[in-house]
N, C-alpha and C positions, 0 to 999 in steps of 0.2 A: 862640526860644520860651523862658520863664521858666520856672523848677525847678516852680514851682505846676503850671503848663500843665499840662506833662510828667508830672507826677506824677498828675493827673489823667487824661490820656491812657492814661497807663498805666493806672491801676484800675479805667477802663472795657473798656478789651479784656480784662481776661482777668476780671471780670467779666458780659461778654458773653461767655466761651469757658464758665466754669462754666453759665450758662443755658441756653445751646446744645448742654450734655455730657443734658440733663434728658432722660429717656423719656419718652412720648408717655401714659404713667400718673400722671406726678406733674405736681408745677406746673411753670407755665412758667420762674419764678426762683426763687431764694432771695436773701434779705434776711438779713445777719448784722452784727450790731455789736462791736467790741474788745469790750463789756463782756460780753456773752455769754459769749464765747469766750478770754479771757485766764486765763492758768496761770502761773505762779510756776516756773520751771527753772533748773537749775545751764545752762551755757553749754554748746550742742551739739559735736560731737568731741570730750569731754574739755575745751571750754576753762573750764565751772567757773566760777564766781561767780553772781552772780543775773541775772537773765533776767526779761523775761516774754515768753511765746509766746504766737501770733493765730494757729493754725492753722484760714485761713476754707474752707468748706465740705467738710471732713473726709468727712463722711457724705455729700456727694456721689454718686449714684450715675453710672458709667462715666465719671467727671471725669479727664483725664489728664492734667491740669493742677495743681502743687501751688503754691498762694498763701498765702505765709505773712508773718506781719509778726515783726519780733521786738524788745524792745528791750533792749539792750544797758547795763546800769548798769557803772559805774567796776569795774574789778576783775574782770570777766566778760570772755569772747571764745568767738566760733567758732573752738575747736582745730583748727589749722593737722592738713589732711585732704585725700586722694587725692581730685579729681571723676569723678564714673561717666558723668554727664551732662552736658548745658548746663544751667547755672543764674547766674540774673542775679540780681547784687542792686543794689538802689536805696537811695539814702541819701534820709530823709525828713528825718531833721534829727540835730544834732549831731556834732560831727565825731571822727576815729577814724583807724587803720591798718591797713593791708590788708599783709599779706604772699602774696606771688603767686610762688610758681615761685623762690624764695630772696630775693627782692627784697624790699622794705618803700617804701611810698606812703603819702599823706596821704589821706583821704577826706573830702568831704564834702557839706552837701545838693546835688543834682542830681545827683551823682556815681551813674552808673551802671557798673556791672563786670560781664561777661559772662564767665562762668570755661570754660573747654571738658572735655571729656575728658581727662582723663591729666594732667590742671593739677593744682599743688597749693596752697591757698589756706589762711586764716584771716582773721579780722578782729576787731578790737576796739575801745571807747571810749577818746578822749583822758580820762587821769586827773580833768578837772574838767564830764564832761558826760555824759547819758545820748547814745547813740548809736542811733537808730529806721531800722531799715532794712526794706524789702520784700526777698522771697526769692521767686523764680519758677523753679520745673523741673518737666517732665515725669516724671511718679511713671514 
């Protein structure tokens, strides 16, 4: 299966899990696009530099799924950080380093990483590219 497929596969289930989280009061989906919901951030755990964050259906109600996109410009990263949860991230495009548990990897589109409890991670763009990853954990 192709990085496309996949990444597709992927933004249907847990866009199926946010519709599925809806009470039997509100609508059945929600519909949200990057431009809605895009915000300008320094880089999560302290990693600093610019950012933009997709935090998609926030206002969810009993959503216990967090679906996040984020992208990562030159000079930014997710500061290397203890996980509490499972949280997966997916690279959509541009390539970057993961450091994982003391270690440093290459990253890039298709690349999916599943971090567990008690792991310690960061990640960041290669110097000449923006780096667009999804982020999925359980709030």
């Amino acid at each position: 299966m192709n990085s496309k497929a996949l990444s597709l596969l992927f933004l249907i289930f847990f866009i199926s899990i946010a519709a599925k989280a809806q009470t039997a009061d509100t609508s059945k989906y929600i519909l949200q696009n990057d431009a809605e919901i895009a915000k300008q951030e320094p880089g999560t755990h302290n990693g600093g530099g610019k950012t933009i964050g997709f935090n998609f259906f926030s206002n969810a109600k009993n959503l216990k799924t967090a679906f996040r996109k984020r992208i990562l410009k030159p000079g930014s990263s997710i500061g290397y950080h203890l996980q509490k949860e499972d949280e997966i991230y997916y690279v959509i495009s541009g390539k970057g380093t993961m450091q994982m548990n003391g270690k440093t990897f290459a990253v890039k589109p298709g690349d999916a990483i599943l971090t567990r409890p008690g792991s310690s991670h960061g990640i960041a763009p290669d110097a000449d590219n923006d780096l667009v990853i999804l982020i999925v954990y359980e709030k």
